[in-house]
C-alpha positions, 0 to 999 in steps of 0.5 A, spaced: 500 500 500 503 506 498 501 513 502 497 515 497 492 509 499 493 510 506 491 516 506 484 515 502 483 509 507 484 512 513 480 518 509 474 514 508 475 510 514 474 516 519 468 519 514 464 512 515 466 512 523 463 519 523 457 519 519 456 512 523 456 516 530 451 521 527 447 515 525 448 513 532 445 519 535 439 520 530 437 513 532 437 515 539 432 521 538 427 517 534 427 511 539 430 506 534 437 502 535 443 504 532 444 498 529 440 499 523 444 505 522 449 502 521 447 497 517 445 502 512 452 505 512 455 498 510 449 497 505 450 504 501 458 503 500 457 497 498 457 494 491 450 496 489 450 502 491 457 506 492 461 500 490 465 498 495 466 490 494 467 486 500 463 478 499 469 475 504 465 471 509 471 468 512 474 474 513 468 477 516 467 472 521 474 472 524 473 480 524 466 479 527 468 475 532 472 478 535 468 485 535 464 481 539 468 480 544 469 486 545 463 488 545 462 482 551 468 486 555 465 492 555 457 489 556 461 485 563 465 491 565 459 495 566 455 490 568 453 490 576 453 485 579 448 486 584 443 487 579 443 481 576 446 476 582 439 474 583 437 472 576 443 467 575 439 461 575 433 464 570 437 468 566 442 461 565 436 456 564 433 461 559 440 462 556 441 455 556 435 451 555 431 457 552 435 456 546 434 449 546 427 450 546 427 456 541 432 451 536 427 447 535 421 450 535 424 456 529 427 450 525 421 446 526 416 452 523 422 453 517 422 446 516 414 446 514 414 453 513 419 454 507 420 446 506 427 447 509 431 439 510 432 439 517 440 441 517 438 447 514 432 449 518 436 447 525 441 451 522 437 457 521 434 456 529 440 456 531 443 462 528 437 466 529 436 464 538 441 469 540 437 475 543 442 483 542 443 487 550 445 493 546 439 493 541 434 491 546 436 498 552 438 503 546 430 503 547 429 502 554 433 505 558 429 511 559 423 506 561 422 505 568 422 498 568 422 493 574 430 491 576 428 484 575 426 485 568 430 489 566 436 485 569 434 478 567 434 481 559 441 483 560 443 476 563 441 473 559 443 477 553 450 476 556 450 468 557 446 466 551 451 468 545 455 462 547 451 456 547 448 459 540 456 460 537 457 452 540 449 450 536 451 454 530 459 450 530 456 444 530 451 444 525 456 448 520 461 442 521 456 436 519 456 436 513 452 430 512 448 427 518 447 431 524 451 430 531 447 425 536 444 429 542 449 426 547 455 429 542 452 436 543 450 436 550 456 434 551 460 440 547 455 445 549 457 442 557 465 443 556 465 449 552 462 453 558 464 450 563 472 450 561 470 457 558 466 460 563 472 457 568 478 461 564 473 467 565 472 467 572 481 465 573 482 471 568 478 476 571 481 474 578 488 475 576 487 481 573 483 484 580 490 481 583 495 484 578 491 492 577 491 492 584 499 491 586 502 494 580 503 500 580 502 504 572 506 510 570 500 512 567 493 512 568 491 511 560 494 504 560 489 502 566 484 501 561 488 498 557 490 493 561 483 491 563 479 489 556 487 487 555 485 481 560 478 480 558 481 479 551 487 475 553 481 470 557 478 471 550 484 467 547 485 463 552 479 459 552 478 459 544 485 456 544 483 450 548 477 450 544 472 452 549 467 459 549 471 464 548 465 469 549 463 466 556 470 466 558 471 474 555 464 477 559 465 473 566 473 476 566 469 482 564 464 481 569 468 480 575 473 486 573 468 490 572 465 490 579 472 490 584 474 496 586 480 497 581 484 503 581 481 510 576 475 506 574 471 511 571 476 511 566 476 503 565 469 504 564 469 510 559 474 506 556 470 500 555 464 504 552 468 507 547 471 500 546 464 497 545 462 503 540 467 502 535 467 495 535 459 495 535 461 500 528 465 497 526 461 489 525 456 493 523 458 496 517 462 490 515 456 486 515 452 492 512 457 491 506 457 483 505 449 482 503 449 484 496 442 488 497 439 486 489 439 479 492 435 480 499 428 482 496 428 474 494 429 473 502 423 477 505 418 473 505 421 467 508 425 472 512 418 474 515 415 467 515 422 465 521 420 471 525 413 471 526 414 463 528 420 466 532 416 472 536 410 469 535 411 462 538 418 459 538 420 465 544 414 465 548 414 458 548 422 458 551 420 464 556 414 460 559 417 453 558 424 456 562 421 462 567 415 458 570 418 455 575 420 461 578 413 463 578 415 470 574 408 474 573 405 473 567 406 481 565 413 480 566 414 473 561 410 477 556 414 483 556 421 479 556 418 475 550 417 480 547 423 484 547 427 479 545 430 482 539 436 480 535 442 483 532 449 483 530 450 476 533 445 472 528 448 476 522 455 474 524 453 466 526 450 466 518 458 467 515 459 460 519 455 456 514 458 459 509 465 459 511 464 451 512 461 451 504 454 448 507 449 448 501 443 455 501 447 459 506 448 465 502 440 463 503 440 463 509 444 469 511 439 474 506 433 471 510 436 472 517 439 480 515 433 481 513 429 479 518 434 482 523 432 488 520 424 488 519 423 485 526 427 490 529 423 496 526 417 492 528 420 490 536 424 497 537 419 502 536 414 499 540 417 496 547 415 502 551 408 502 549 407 494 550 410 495 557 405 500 559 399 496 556 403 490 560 403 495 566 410 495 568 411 502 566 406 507 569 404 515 565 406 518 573 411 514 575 417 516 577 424 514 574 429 512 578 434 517 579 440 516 574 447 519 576 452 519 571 459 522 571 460 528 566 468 530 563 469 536 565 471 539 558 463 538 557 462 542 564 466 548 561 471 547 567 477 545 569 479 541 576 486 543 580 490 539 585 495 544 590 499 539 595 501 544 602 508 543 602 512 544 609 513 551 609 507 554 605 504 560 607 498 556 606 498 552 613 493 556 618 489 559 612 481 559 612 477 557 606 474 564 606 480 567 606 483 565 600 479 569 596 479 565 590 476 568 584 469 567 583 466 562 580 472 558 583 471 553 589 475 548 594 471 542 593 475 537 597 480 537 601 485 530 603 488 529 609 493 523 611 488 519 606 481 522 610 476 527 605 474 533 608 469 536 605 471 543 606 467 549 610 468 556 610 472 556 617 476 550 615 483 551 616 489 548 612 495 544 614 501 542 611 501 536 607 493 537 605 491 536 598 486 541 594 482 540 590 478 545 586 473 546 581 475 553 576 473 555 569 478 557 564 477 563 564 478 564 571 484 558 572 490 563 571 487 568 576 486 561 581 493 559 580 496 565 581 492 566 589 494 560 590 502 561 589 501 568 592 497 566 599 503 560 599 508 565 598 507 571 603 500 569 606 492 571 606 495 578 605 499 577 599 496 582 596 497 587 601 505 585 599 504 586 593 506 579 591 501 577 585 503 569 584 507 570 578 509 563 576 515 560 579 518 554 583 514 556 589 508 552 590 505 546 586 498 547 582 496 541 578 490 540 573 
């Protein structure tokens, strides 16, 4: 590749991620998931329409999965486990058994439906089993739903992608006559457990490393975060167990341990999980070639009506009855069980092993992820008020988020007393810092203060204060002042000019 090529790639690159952000947004605003968007990215560069060839499916597999490992990363690191602690058993015997059931019912339509044989039509269940997280709560974060809802979706989301790769690999592999049922318990029993094992180490071992090594920079905590989500990822892949239950529990389980500068590993992480989102769904955008999908929409709608309609009610109801989960509940959740990148990425391994009819089956199932999202999306906040779950009056739960200071317009400063300052035995009040400036905290011997006008400082206090950086300068310098000659610094005539006295930080 010469620099001119580099150029125009990165050129065209950073034109699609940002015409991809700006279809993020815009699909916020009117209610939909950002997936389809992206989609439509792909499908507009692509061959038919700008003409930007791309028909390798191994390449697109191998690139797909590894976003969505990514993106499991991130969707563990911002998991809490305290919201989803007590839907474990539900949300596995869903993620487990409720693929099962779903399986078999969708292939079982597919089979008398479209007059599928039976190893295309499990196929084509198997693929389209997995529900999507990051589809179903583009819509319903700003929903009031109950925790447990809420919570047992985003279980399950996170624990069922696994046991649907392992189905679609098995079925992708037999060529000619299907496994026996022992034989896929049995890969689906191994995967998981040496998988999910691997993850739970890995994640151990990254708490362990990230609290006792000390970085020399706060940038690469982050980094080796989803570092350890990816390496427990790879590990679990090399001895041929699940690689995406390995990355999620890694990432569940350093998510939730008290770790040095967690809001930068968390902001990390959803950037991380954007761009890998981005970037799958434009690759697969640019996959299907768009003058061959009109051929799949019929049989793409017949698959989802038996999916949404039967196959995803049954397996709700079959697995959550047990645990007694009131009939609203189990009707939203079938429901809002919509699909996403994962079926599109499974519907490459057929083609990759040379299966007869999946070019067919990844048109039905790209088709029928994009006609049931716009169907599903759009109205979840309507059904789950008719179910009763969302009240017109009720008041949503209170959301506390962190905001950068760059968005706030201000800037954050740290000033150490050292032995010898001026500062020590000032009050807050008598500072005079220029407005809007304020003394937020102060740490003394590893205690935070939260300051008030008659506080007084001591040597060896660390401040830390919010200022504009209109007024940041100003600040700076009655710092340096106060800590050279003291509360009347002004008086002295010392005006703060920069120097080696005193430390400002920000």
């Amino acid at each position: 590749m010469t620099l001119q090529e580099l150029y125009l790639a990165l050129l065209v690159g950073g034109a699609v991620l940002l015409a991809s952000i700006a279809a993020a947004r815009m699909a916020h605003r009117i209610g939909l998931p950002g997936l389809l968007l992206f989609l439509a990215v792909g499908v507009i560069l692509g061959e038919d329409v700008l003409g930007l060839e791309f028909d390798d499916a191994g390449l697109a597999q191998s690139l797909g999965i590894a976003a969505l490992a990514v993106i499991l990363v991130e969707g563990g690191l911002t998991t809490q486990w305290t919201d989803v602690r007590r839907l474990l058993l539900p949300a596995g015997v869903l993620a487990t058994v409720g693929v099962a059931v779903s399986v078999m019912v969708t292939a079982a339509g597919a089979h008398w439906l479209l007059g599928m044989d039976w190893h295309l039509a499990l196929l084509l269940g198997a693929i389209v089993s997995s529900t999507d997280a990051a589809a179903v709560f583009a819509v319903l974060r700003a929903l009031p739903l109950p925790q447990k809802v809420s919570g047992l979706l985003e279980a399950e989301s996170g624990f069922n992608d696994a046991p649907t790769i392992i189905l679609v690999l098995v079925f992708s592999t037999a060529a000619e006559d299907l496994p026996d049922a022992a034989h896929i318990v049995g890969n689906v029993v191994y995967q998981l457990g040496v998988g999910g094992a691997l993850g739970l180490a890995m994640g151990r071992l990254g708490v362990a490393a990230l609290r006792h090594i000390a970085l020399p920079a706060t940038g690469l905590y982050p980094l080796a975060t989803v570092g350890f989500g990816i390496i427990a990822f790879a590990a679990a892949g090399a001895v041929n167990a699940s690689g995406i239950i390995a990355a999620y529990l890694a990432a569940l389980v350093l998510g939730n341990a008290k770790l040095p500068h967690r809001a930068a590993i968390r902001s990390f992480a959803e950037g991380t999980g954007w761009l890998a989102q981005i970037g799958l769904f434009v690759m697969l955008g640019l996959l299907v070639t768009p003058r061959e999908l009109p051929s799949a929409v019929l049989p793409a709608v017949a698959v989802g009506l038996v999916l949404v309609l039967a196959a995803r009610p049954v397996s709700v109801l079959a697995c959550l009855l047990p645990f007694r989960l009131p009939w609203r509940e189990q009707a939203f959740i079938s429901w809002a069980g919509l699909r996403g990148a994962v079926p599109i990425v499974l519907a490459t391994f057929p083609i990759v092993e040379g299966v007869s009819g999946a070019i067919d089956v990844l048109n039905i199932v790209f088709v029928l992820v994009v006609l049931f999202t716009l169907l599903q999306g759009p109205s979840l906040p309507a059904v789950a008020r008719r179910l009763g779950l969302v009240r017109p009056d009720a008041l949503r739960e209170v959301q506390v988020e962190t905001a950068p200071l760059d968005v706030l317009d201000a800037d954050l400063l740290t000033v150490i007393i050292p032995p010898g300052s001026r500062l020590k035995g000032v009050a807050v009040f008598e500072l005079r810092l220029p407005p809007p400036t304020m003394l937020t905290l102060i740490v003394r011997g590893g205690v935070t203060i939260v300051p008030r006008q008659d506080t007084v400082l001591r040597t060896g206090d660390e401040l830390l204060l919010i200022t504009t950086p209109k007024v940041r300068e100003a600040a700076e310098r009655r710092l340096r002042a106060v800590g050279r000659r003291g509360k009347l610094a002004r008086w002295f005539g010392e005006q703060g000019d920069p120097g080696p006295t005193g430390r400002v930080t920000g």
